[in-house]
N, C-alpha and C positions, 0 to 999 in steps of 0.2 A: 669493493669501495663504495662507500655510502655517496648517492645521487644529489641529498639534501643540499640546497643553496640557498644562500642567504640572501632576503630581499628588503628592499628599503625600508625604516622603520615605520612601524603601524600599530599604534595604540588607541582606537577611541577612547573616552571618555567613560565607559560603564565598570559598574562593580560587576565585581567576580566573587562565588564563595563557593566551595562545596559542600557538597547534598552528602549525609550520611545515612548509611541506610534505603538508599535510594538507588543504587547502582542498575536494579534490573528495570526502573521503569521504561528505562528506552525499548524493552526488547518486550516479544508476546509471552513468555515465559508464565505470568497470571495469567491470564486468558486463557490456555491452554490447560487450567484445571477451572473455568469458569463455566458455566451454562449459558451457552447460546454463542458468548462469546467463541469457545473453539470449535464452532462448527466448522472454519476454514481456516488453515494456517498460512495465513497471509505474512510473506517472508519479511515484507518492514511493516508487521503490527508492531505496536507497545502497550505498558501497561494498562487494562480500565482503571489498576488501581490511582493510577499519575491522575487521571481525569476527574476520579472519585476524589482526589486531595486537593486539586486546582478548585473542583467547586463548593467543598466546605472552606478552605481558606480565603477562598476573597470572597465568599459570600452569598453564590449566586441560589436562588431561590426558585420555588416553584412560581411561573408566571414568566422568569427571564428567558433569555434564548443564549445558547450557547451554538455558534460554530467553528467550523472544522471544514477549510478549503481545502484542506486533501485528506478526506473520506475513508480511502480506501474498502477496507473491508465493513467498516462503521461502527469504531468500538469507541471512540468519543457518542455518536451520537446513543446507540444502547446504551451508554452509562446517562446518559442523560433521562433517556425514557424509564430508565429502571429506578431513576431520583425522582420522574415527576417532573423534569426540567424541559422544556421545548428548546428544539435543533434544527439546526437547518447541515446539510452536506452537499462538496460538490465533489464527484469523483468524474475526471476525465476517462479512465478507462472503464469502457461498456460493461464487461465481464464482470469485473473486480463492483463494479455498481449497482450488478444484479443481485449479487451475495448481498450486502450491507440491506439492500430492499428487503431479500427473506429476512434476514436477520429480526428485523424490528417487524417484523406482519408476526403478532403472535394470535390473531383471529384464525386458528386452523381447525378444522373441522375435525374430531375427532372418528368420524363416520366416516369420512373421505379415507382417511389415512390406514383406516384398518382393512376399508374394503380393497384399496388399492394394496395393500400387503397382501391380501386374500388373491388378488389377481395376481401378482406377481410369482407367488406362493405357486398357484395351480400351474400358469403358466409360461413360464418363463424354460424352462426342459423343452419345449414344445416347440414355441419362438424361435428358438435357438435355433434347433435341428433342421427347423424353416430353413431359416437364414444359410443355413451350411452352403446350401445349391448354388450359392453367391460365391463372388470371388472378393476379398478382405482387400487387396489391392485397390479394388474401384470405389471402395468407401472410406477408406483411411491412407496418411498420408505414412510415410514410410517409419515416422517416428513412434507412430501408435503399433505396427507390426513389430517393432524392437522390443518394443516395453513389459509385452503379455502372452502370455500364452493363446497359442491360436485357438483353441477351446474357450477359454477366456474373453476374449474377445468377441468372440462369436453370443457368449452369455450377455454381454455390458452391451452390443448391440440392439438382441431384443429388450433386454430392460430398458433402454432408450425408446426403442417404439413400443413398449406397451405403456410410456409415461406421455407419449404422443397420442398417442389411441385413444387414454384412456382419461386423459386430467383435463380440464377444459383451461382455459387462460384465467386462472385466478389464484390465490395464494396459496391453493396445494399445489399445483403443479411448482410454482417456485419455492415450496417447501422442498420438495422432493429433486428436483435442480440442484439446491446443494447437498441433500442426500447422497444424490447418484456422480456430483462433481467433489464429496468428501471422500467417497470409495477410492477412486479412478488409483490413487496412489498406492494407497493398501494393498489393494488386491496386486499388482505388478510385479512382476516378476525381476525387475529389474531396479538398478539404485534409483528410484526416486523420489530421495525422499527433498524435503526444501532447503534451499530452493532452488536445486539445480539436480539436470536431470543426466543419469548415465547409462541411458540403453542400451552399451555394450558390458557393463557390469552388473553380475547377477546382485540382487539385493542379500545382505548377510543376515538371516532368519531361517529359524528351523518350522515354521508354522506358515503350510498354504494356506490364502487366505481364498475362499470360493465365492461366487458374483454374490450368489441369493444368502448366505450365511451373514455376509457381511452387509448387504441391505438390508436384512431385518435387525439384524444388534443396532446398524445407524439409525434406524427409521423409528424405534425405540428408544434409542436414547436421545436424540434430538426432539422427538415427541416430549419425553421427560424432561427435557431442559427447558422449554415451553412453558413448560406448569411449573417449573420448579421457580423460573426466574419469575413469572405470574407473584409467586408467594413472598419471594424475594425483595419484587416490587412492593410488597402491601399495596396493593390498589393506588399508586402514588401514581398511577403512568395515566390514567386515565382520562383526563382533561389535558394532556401536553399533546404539543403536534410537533409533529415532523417531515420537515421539506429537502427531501435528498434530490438531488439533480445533477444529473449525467452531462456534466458539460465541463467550461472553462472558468477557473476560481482568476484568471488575471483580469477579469472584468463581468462582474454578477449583477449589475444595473438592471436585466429583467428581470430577477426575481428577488434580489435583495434590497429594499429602501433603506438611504442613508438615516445613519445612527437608529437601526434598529435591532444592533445586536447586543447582548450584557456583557459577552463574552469569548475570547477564541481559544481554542485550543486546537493543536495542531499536529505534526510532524511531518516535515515537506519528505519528498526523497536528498537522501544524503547525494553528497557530490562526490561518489566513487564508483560511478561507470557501473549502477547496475541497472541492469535495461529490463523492467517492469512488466513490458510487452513478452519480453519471451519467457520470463518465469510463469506465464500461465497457457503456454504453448502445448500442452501435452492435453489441457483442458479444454483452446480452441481448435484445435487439431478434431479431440473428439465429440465435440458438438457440432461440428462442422460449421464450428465462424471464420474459421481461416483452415485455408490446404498448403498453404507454404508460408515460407519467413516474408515475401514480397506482400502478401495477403496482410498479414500480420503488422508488416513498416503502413502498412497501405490506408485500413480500417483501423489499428491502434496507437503503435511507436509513432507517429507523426501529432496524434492528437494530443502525447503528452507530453510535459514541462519539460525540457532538458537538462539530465542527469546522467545520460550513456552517451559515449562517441560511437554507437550504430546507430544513432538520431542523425548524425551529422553528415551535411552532404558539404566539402566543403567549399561548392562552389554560390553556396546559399547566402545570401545578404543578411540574414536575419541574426546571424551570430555577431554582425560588428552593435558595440556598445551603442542604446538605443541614444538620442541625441537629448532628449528630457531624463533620462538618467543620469546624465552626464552632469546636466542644470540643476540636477534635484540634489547629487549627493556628485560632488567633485570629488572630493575626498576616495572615498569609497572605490569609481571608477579609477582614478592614477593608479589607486594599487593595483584594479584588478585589470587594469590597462599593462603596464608591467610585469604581471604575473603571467597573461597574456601571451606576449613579446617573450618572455622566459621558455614558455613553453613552446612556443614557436620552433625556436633555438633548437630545443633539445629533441623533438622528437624527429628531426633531420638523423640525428646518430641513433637513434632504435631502430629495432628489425622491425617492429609493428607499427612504427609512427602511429601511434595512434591520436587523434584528434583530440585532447585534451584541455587545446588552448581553447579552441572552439565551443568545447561541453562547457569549460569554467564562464565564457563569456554571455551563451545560453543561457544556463543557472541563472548567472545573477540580472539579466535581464529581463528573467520572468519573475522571480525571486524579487525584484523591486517593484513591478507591475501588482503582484499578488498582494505585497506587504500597504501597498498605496488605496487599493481595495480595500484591503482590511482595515484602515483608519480610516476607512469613508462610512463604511456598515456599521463600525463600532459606537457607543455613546458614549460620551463625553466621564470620563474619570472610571474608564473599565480598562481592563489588561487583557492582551493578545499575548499567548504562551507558545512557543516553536520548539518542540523538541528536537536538539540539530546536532548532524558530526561534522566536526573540519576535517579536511582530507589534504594527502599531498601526492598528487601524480607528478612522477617521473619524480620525485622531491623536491616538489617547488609545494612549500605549506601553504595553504590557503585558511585563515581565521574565519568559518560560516559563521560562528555564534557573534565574532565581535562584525563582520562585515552586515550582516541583519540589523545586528541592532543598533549600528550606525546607520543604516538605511532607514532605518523606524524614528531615529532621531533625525534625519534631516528631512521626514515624509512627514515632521510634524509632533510626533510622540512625544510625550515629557519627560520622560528617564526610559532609562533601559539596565535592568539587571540579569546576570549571567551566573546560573547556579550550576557548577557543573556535576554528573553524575556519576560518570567513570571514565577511565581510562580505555583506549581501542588500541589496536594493532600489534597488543603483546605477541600473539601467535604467528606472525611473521618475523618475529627477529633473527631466527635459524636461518633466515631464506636471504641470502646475500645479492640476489636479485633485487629485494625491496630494498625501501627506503628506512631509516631510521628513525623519522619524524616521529616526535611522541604527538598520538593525539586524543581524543575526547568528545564524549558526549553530552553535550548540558542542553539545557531549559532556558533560553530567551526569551526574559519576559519585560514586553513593552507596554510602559503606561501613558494613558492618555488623558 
């Protein structure tokens, strides 16, 4: 029996149209045959191509700045470097922040790279065999001994200290960061691929993949993506800057001056409970930034936006409706005050209650905060673009695209249009478990 319930009616004010042709931009799908862009498959990338069309359609030019308050891996701002365009990025998670950094450092030495392939080359058999005398237990947490082969492991160790040994702090060692954080999946013995990890399932492939075979084919071809996107660029990157920073996009007053940006472009995390922190758990696990999940809510899942109910504690004040949200956009909160209170309701009758009222209420309290930012740094007759899915836990729908861009219209914006992409949740309709809610990906684009 379908969960879906009907809630009171909500219609803003914006147009809606759909995008032809346009169906994959929400997902990484380009990027994943682009240079530089698939060094990491970060599970909520989307298209460079979406970014590539945002900045020849409305205009923006070499000189303007385009941002992106949620960063991620940094394929708004490399499309902008590869145009010549200046970017600014904020990514709350530290990991996911340090990628987007290599990403755009294409100053790599090409001496560096070959000598340190030569080191690893000679010795990495060596290291290993070192390291055997160790026990894997006292350096890994239980999830990295599921994943690989103990032989394996023992290889991905020393290549780790001989990029410690041997790379000093500068943009080859974080070239090789994600080198050695692109491998980690490949080489595994087990399901994991993105963006979820199954250490008690063998992965299904007929080809082992070895530490040092698979370091060199990367260390080459990300070499090559370097020079290639170089040529790609035509010399167009060369005078634009880039300000990425590792912090909070719901309030960027230190480093961003009002109406100094031309343009945003974006895509928050969708509002369907996926928790960001642990999709890159098998990553901080083996760099040693986190040894457990408490490690991991501690140093990451707390520092970002709320989009999962394992963010939620619910004895926390922070999830009721902020009180100038309430004064900003009345409208906006009744619904999602209701929606709320709905949710409340229902997850009394599930086995997993899980805290959904609470995540919806989070969202869009940071989600106003963020959106109120962004029409502070913006200038005067430029547009902010969201790529966004509505979601409906327990089946209570929630409208993200129209609930935005009624936030954008009462934080001030002049219109708000809604282009949608595609359709989402066909592949659950077998599952009598889910809900039936038909929903959707679009482009909320606010003008100002």
């Amino acid at each position: 029996m379908s969960t879906q319930l009907a809630l009171s009616f909500y219609e803003p004010q914006v147009k809606t149209i759909e995008k032809k042709g346009q169906s994959e931009w929400g997902t990484f799908k380009d990027s994943l045959r682009a240079p530089v862009h698939r060094w990491f498959t970060y599970p909520a990338g989307f298209s460079y191509k979406a970014v590539e069309h945002s900045i020849e359609r409305f205009d923006i030019k070499r000189g303007n700045t385009i941002y992106d308050p949620f960063m991620g891996s940094g394929t708004t701002n490399l499309t902008a470097k590869t145009l010549g365009i200046n970017s600014i990025g904020t990514e709350a998670h530290p990991f996911v922040y340090r990628i987007a950094r290599a990403k755009l450092n294409w100053d790599i030495d090409e001496k560096i790279v070959r000598e340190f392939s030569k080191i690893v080359d000679s010795q990495l058999a060596k290291k290993s065999k070192s390291l055997q005398k160790k026990k894997l237990i006292s350096e890994f947490p239980e999830l990295i001994l599921k994943c690989y082969e103990e032989s394996t492991i023992y290889d991905l160790w020393a290549l780790r200290d001989l990029a410690n040994e041997n790379l000093g702090n500068n943009g080859s060692k974080e070239f090789f960061f994600v080198v050695i954080t692109a491998m980690l999946r490949s080489v595994s013995v087990a399901a994991t691929g993105w963006p979820y990890i199954a250490p008690n399932k063998k992965k299904v492939t007929s080809i082992d993949k070895d530490v040092l075979t698979e370091f060199l084919r990367l260390t080459n071809q990300m070499f090559s993506d370097i020079q290639a996107i170089k040529v790609w660029a035509h010399g167009k990157n060369q005078d634009s800057t880039h300000l990425l920073v590792n912090g909070d996009s719901r309030n960027t007053k230190e480093f961003i001056k009002n109406q100094s940006v031309d343009h945003v472009f974006t895509s928050p995390p969708y509002l369907n409970n996926f928790d960001y922190a642990d999709r890159t758990r098998l990553e901080l696990y083996f760099w040693g930034e986190a040894k457990s999940w408490g490690e991991i809510s501690e140093k990451i899942r707390t520092q970002l936006m709320t989009s999962a109910t394992t963010q939620i504690n619910r004895s926390d004040l922070r999830y009721e409706i902020l009180d100038e949200f309430k004064k900003d956009c009345p409208a906006v909160t009744s619904f999602i005050e209701d929606s709320v209170n709905k949710l409340m309701t229902i997850r009394k009758t599930k086995g997993g209650k899980k805290s959904y009222d609470l995540m919806v209420a989070g969202y869009f309290n940071d989600m106003y905060q963020i959106v109120r930012d962004v029409s502070r740094v913006l200038r005067p007759f430029s547009k902010a673009l969201f790529v966004l899915g509505d979601s409906a836990p327990y089946g209570v729908h929630i409208p993200t695209d129209k609930l935005i861009g009624d936030i954008g219209i009462s934080l001030g914006f002049d219109s708000c249009e809604i282009e949608i992409l595609r359709t989402r949740g066909d592949k659950w309709k077998a599952n009598p478990q889910r809900h039936t809610v038909p929903l959707r990906e679009s482009i909320v684009i606010l003008s100002k």
